[in-house]
C-alpha positions in Angstrom: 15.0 -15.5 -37.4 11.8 -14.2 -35.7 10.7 -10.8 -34.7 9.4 -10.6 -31.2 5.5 -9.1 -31.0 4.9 -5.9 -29.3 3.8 -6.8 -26.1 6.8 -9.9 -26.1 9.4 -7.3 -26.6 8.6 -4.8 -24.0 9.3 -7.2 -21.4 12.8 -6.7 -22.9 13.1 -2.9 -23.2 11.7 -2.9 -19.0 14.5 -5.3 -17.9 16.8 -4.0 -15.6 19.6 -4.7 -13.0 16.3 -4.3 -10.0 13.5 -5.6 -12.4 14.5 -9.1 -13.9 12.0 -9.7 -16.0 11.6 -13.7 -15.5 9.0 -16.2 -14.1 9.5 -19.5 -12.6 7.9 -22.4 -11.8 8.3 -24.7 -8.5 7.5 -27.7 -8.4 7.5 -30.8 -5.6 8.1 -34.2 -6.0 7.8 -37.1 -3.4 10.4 -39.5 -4.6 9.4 -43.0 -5.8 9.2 -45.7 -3.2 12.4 -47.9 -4.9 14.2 -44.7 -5.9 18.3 -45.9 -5.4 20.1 -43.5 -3.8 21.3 -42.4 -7.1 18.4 -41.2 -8.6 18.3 -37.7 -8.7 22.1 -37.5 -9.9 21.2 -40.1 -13.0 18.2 -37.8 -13.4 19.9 -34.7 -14.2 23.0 -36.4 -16.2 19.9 -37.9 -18.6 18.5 -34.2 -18.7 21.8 -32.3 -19.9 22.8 -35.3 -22.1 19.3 -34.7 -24.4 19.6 -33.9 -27.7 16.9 -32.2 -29.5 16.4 -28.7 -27.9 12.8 -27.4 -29.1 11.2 -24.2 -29.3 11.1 -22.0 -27.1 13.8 -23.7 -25.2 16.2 -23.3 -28.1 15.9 -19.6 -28.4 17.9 -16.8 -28.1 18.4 -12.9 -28.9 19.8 -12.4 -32.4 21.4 -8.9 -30.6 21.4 -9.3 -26.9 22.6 -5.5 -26.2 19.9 -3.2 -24.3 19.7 -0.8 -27.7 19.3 -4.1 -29.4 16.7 -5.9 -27.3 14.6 -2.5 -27.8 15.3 -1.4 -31.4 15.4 -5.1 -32.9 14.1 -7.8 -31.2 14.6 -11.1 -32.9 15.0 -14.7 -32.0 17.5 -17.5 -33.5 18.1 -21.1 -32.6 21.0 -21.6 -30.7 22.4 -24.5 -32.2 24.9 -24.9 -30.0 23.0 -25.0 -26.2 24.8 -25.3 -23.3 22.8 -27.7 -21.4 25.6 -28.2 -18.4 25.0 -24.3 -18.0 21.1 -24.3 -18.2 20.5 -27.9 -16.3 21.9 -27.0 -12.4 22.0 -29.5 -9.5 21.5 -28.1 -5.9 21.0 -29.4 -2.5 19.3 -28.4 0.7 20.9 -29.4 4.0 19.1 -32.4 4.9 16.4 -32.2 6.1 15.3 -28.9 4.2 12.1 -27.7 5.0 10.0 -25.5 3.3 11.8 -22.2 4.9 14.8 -23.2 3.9 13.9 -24.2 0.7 12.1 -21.2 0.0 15.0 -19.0 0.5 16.7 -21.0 -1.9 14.1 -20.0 -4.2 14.2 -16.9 -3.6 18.1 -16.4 -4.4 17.7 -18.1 -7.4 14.9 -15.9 -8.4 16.8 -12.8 -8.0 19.4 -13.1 -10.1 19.1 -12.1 -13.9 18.9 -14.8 -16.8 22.4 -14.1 -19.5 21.0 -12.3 -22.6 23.9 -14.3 -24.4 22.0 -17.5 -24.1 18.6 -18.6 -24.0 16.7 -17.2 -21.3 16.1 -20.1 -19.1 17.6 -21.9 -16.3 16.5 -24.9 -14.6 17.3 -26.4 -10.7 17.0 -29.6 -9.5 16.9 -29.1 -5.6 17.4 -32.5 -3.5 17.7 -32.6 0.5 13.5 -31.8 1.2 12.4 -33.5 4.2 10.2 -36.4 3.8 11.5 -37.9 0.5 11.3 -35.1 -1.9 12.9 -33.5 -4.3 12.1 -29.4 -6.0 12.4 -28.4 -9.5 12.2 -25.1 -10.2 12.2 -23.5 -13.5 12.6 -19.9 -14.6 12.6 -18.3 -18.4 11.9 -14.8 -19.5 8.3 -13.6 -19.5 9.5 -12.4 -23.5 9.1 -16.1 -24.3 6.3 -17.2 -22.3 3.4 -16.3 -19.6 1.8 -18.1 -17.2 -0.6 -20.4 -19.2 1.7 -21.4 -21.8 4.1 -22.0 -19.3 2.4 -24.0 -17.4 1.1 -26.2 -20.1 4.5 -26.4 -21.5 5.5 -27.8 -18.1 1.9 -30.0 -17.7 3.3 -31.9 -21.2 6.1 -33.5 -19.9 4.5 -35.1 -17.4 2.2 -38.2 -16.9 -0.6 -39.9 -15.2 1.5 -42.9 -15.5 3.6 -43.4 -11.8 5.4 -46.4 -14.0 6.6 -44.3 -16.5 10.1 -44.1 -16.9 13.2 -42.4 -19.5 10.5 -39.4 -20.0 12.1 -36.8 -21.8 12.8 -33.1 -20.4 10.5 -30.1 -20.6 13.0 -28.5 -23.1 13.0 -31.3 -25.6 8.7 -31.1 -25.9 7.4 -28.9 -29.0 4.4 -26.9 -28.0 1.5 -28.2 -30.2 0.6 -25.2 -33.0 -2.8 -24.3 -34.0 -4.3 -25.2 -36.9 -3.8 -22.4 -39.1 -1.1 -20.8 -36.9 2.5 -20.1 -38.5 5.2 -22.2 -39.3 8.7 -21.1 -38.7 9.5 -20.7 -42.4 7.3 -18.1 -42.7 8.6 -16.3 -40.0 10.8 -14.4 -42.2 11.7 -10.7 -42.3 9.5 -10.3 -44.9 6.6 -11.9 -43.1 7.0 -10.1 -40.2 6.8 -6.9 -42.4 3.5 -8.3 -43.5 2.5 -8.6 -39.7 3.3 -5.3 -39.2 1.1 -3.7 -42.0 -2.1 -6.3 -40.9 -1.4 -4.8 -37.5 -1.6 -1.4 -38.6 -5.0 -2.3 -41.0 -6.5 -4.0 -38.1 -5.7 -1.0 -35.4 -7.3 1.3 -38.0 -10.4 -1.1 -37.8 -10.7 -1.2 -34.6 -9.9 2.3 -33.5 -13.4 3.6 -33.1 -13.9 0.9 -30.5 -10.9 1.5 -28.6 -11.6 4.8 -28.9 -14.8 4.0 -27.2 -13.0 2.0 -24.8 -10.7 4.5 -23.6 -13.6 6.6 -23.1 -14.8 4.1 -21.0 -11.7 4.5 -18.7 -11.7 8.3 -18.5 -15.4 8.0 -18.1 -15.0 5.7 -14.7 -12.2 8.2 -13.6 -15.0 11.3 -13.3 -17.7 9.0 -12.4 -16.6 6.3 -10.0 -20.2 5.5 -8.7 -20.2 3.0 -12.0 -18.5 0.3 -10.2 -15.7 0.5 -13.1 -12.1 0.9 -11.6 -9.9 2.5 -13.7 -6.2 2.7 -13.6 -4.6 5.4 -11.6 -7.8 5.1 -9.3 -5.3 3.4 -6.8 -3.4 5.0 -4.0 0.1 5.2 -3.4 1.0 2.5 -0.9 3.4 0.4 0.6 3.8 -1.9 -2.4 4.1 1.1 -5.1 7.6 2.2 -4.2 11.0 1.3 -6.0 12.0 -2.1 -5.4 16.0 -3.4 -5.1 17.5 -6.4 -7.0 16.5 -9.4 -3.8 13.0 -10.9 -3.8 11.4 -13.0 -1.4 9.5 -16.0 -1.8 6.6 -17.4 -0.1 3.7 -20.0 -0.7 0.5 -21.4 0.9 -1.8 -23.9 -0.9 -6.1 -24.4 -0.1 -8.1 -27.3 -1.2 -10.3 -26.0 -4.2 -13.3 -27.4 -2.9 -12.9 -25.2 0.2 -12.7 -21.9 -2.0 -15.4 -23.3 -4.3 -17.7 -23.6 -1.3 -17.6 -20.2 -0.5 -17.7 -18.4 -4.1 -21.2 -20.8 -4.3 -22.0 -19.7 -0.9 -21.6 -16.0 -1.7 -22.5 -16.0 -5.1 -19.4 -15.1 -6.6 -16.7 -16.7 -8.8 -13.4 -18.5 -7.7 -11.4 -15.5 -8.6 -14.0 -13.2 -6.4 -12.8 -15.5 -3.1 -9.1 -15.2 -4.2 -9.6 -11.3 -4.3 -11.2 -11.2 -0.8 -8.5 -13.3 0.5 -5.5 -11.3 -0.9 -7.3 -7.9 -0.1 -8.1 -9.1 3.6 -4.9 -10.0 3.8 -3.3 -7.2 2.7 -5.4 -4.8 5.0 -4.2 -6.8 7.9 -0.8 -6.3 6.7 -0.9 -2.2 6.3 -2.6 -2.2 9.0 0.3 -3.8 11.3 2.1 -1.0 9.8 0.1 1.7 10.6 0.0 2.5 6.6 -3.3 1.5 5.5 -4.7 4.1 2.8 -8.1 5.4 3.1 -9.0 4.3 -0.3 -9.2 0.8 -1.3 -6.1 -0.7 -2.8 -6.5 -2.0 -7.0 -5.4 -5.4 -8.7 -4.6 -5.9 -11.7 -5.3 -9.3 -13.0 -4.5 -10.9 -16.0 -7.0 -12.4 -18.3 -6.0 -15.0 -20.6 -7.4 -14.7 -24.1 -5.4 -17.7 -25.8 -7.4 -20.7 -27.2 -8.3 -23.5 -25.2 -6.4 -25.4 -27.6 -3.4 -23.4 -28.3 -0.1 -24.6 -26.7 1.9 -22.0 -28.5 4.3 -19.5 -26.6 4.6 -15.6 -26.0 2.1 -13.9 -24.5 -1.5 -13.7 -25.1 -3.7 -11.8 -22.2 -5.4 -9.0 -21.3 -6.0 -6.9 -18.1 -8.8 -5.7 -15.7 -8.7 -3.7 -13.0 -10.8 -4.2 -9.9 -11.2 -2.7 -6.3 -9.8 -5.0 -3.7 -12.1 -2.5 -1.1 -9.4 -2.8 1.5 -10.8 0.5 3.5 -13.9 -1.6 4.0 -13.8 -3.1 7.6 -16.4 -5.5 7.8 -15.7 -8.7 5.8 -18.8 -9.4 3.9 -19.2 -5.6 2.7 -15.8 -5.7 1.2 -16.3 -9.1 -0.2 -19.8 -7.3 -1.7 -17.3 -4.5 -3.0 -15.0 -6.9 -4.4 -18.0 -9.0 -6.5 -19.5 -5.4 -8.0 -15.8 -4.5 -9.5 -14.9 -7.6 -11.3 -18.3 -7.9 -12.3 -18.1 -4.4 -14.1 -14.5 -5.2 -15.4 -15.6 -8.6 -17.3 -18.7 -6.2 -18.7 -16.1 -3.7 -19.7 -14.3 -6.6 -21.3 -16.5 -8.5 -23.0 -17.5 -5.4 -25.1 -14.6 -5.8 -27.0 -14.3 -8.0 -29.9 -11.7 -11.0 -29.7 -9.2 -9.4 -32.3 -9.0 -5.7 -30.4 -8.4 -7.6 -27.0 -4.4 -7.1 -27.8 -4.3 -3.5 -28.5 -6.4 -2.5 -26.0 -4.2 -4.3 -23.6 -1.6 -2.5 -24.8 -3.4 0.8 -24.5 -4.4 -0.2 -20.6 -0.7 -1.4 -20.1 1.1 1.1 -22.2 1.0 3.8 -18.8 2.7 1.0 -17.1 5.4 0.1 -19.0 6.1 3.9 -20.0 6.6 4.5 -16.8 8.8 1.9 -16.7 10.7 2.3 -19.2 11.2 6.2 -18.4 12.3 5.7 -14.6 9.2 6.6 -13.0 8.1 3.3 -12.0 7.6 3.5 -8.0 7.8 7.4 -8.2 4.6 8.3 -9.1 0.6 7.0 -8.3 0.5 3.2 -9.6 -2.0 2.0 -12.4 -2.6 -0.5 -10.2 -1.4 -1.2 -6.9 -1.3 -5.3 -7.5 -0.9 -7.8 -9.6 -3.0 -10.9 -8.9 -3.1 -13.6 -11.1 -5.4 -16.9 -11.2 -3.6 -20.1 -13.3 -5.7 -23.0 -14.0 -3.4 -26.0 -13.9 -3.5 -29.8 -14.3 -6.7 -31.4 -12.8 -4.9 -34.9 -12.6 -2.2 -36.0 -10.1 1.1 -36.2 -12.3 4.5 -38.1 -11.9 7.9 -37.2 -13.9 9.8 -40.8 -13.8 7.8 -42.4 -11.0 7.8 -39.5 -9.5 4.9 -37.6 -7.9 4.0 -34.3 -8.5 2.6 -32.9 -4.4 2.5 -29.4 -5.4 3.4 -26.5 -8.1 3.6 -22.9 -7.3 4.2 -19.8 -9.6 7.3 -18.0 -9.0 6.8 -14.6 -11.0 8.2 -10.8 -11.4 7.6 -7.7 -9.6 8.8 -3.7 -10.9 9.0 -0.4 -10.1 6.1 1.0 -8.4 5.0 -2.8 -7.8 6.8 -5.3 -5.1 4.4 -7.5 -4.8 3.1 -9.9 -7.1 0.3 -12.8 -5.8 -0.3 -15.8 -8.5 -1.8 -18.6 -7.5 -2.1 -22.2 -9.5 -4.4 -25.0 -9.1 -3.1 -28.7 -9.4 -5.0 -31.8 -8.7 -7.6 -30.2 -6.7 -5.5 -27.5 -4.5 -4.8 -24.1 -5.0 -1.6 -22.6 -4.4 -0.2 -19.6 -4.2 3.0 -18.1 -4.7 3.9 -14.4 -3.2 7.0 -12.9 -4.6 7.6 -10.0 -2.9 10.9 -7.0 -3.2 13.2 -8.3 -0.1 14.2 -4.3 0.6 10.5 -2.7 0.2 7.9 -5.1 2.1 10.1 -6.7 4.7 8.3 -9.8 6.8 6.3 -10.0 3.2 6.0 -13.7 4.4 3.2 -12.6 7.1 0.9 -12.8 4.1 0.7 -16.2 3.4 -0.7 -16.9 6.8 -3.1 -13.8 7.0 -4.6 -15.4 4.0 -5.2 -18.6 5.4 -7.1 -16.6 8.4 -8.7 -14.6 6.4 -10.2 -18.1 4.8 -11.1 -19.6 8.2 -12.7 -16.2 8.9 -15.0 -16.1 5.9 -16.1 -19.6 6.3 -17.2 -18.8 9.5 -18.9 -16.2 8.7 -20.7 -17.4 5.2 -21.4 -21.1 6.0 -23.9 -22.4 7.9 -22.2 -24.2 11.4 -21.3 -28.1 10.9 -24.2 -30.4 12.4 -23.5 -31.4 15.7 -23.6 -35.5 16.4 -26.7 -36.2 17.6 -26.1 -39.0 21.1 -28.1 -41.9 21.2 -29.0 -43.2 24.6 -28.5 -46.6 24.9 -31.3 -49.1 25.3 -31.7 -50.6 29.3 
C-alpha cells in the first residue's frame, strides 16, 4: 500500500462528473508492408493475454469513494486486472480520416475512467485511411503527467521496424533512480516519515517561499516588472464552466520550421509556440466579438524531474506568462511574449531545486481551491490557459513493424478553463493537441488552422524572402 503525494492526490479530490481528470495519448501507425489482414485482431488478443502487469499500470485506489480519494489516498496492486476491460478494439468506417477519427477521440476522452479499477484504458482504433491504425491511451493525471507518460509510452517502442512479439506498454517497469524508493518501503510507516521530512523541509524553506510569494503580490501592484502573476488574467471566453463533452483537435509543424524562427527572433522554442497559440487565440475572440482589452495568461508547466528519472506521479512546476493578445501588430506581441517568459524562468530559477514542489503548490493551491469549492469558472481565472510543451522521441519508432507517423497529447480541461493546448515533438515534428469543452468554445477546431496561419504569417514577416533562381541565357 502507497500513499499518494500531495500534488498526486488533488487531482483526485478535483475529479468530477464535468472535470475527468485524465490524459491520453494518440498515437498513429502506418501498418507494415506484409501486415495479413489479421493483424491488428492478433495484436490486441497478444495485448490482453499478457501476464505481468507492472507499476503504474497495476494500480488502483485502496478506497475508491469521493470521501476516500480525499481523506486517504492509497494505491494497491490489483492482482487480479481485467485486461479484456482495459484492452478495447474499435473501428472507423473505412476510410476514416482524421475528422472522423478525431471525434472518436474525442468521445472516448469524455467519459470518466472506473475508480474500481485501475485508472487506465487503452483503444486500438483500425479503419484510418491510407494503411493505418490509432492507439490511444488514457490514465489518470494522479498516476502520471506528461513526461512520465510519454516516456513510459517511448519504452515500448523501438527503432527496430523488424521487431516483432514486443510486449505492451502496461507490462514495461519504469526504470527508478538510483537512490529512489522501493516499494517495500512504501509502508504506512514510511509515508509517516515522508510526511514529517516534508513538514522539516517546508519549515526550511519558508523564508524563501515567503520571499517568493512576495514576489507574486509584488508583480500584482507593480506590473511594469514584466512578471505576470496569477489573477493578472481577464475573464474570457475560455474561463467559464465547462460540461462533461470535449472536443479534440490536432495540427503538427516540422521543428526545424519553429526552430527557424525562435533563432530568427531571438527567442526559445516555447516563445514561438506562445506566439502561435496567442495569435491564434486573438483571431479566435476576435471572430467572436469577445476579445478582452487585456492580454490573455498561460500557464505552462515546467518539468523539474531528472533527465534520468522514468518514475511516475507528477513532478512540475508552473509559470505564468502574458500571451499579449491585446497587442495587434505581430512582432510587438511576439516582443511582449519573450519579456514574460523571460521574467518567469528568472522568477523560477531563484528557487532552490527542493522548494520547487511547494511553491508549486502555493502557485496552484488558488486553482485547485477553487476547484474543489465550486468556483472554478465563476470567478477571475489564475490563468486563462494551459499550454504545455512535451519533448518526445527524437527517433522514428515502430511497435511490431509498425511505424509510429505521429503522437499527439490528449489532456484535461476544468472549471474556469476549457481549453487546454499541449503540444509533443516526435522525430522531428511538433504536434499539437487542442482539447477543448464541446458546450463552452463551440467551433474550438478553428484553432488549429489559425495557428498554422499565424506560422506562415510570422515567417513572412521575420525571415528574409527565399532567393530567386537566377536564368542563365543560353550560349548562341
Amino acid at each position: 500500500m502507497k500513499r499518494l503525494g500531495t500534488l498526486d492526490a488533488s487531482w483526485l479530490a478535483v475529479e468530477s462528473e464535468d472535470t475527468p481528470m485524465h490524459v491520453g495519448t494518440l498515437q498513429i501507425f502506418s501498418l507494415p508492408d506484409e501486415a495479413p489482414d489479421t493483424f491488428l485482431r492478433d495484436m490486441v488478443t497478444r495485448m490482453k493475454e499478457a501476464g505481468d502487469v507492472a507499476p503504474p499500470w497495476g494500480c488502483k485506489l485502496v478506497w475508491p469513494g469521493f470521501l476516500a480519494r480525499v481523506v486517504a489516498p492509497f494505491w494497491k496492486i490489483d492482482k487480479d486486472i481485467d485486461l479484456d476491460y482495459h484492452v478495447r478494439h474499435s473501428a472507423l468506417p473505412r476510410p476514416g480520416g482524421e475528422r472522423e477519427l478525431g471525434v472518436l477521440v474525442s468521445r472516448l476522452h469524455s467519459h470518466p475512467l472506473d475508480f474500481s479499477r485501475p485508472l487506465w484504458e487503452c483503444h486500438v482504433i483500425e479503419g484510418l485511411e491510407n494503411n493505418r491504425f490509432a492507439l490511444y491511451t488514457k490514465m489518470h493525471h494522479s498516476m502520471i503527467d506528461g513526461i512520465s507518460g510519454v516516456r513510459l509510452m517511448q519504452r515500448v517502442l523501438t527503432k527496430d521496424s523488424q521487431r516483432r512479439n514486443m510486449p505492451p506498454p502496461w507490462t514495461v517497469r519504469p526504470q527508478q533512480r538510483r537512490g529512489a524508493k522501493t516499494d517495500k518501503e512504501a509502508s504506512v510507516p514510511a509515508a509517516f516519515s515522508q510526511a514529517m521530512d516534508a513538514l522539516r523541509l517546508q519549515a526550511d524553506m519558508a523564508p524563501r517561499l515567503w520571499q517568493a510569494g512576495n514576489r507574486l503580490v509584488h508583480s500584482v501592484r507593480h506590473s511594469d516588472d514584466g512578471l505576470t502573476a496569477p489573477f493578472t488574467g481577464p475573464v474570457s471566453a475560455l474561463n467559464h464552466r465547462v460540461t462533461a463533452q470535449r472536443r479534440f483537435a490536432t495540427q503538427h509543424y516540422q521543428l526545424e520550421r519553429l526552430k527557424k524562427l525562435a533563432h530568427a527572433s531571438g527567442g526559445s522554442l516555447n516563445d514561438v509556440v506562445l506566439y502561435l497559440c496567442g495569435t491564434a487565440l486573438r483571431r479566435f475572440l476576435v471572430e467572436q466579438d469577445n476579445l478582452p482589452d487585456i492580454p490573455l495568461t498561460a500557464g505552462i508547466p515546467v518539468n523539474i524531474r531528472p533527465a534520468d528519472d522514468e518514475g511516475t506521479g507528477t513532478q512540475i512546476s508552473f509559470m505564468i506568462a502574458s500571451l499579449a493578445t491585446d497587442e495587434a501588430d505581430p512582432l510587438a506581441r511576439l516582443q511582449h511574449i519573450k519579456t514574460s517568459t523571460r521574467r518567469a524562468k528568472e522568477h523560477l530559477q531563484k528557487l532552490p531545486r527542493s522548494a520547487l514542489t511547494q511553491y508549486t503548490m502555493l502557485l496552484m493551491s488558488p486553482y485547485i481551491l477553487q476547484l474543489m469549492s465550486g468556483l472554478g469558472g465563476r470567478m477571475r481565472p489564475v490563468f486563462n490557459v494551459t499550454i504545455s510543451n512535451v519533448p518526445g522521441p527524437e527517433s522514428t519508432l515502430y511497435y511490431e513493424g509498425a511505424r509510429l507517423e505521429a503522437m499527439y497529447p490528449v489532456s484535461l480541461i476544468a472549471h474556469g478553463g476549457a481549453l487546454n493546448i499541449t503540444c509533443l515533438s516526435y522525430a522531428g515534428s511538433l504536434n499539437f493537441g487542442y482539447t477543448g469543452c464541446r458546450d463552452t468554445l463551440p467551433s474550438m477546431q478553428k484553432l488549429a488552422v489559425y495557428t498554422g496561419e499565424a506560422l506562415d504569417e510570422l515567417e513572412t514577416l521575420i525571415l528574409p524572402p527565399a532567393p530567386k533562381p537566377t536564368r542563365t541565357r543560353a550560349r548562341k
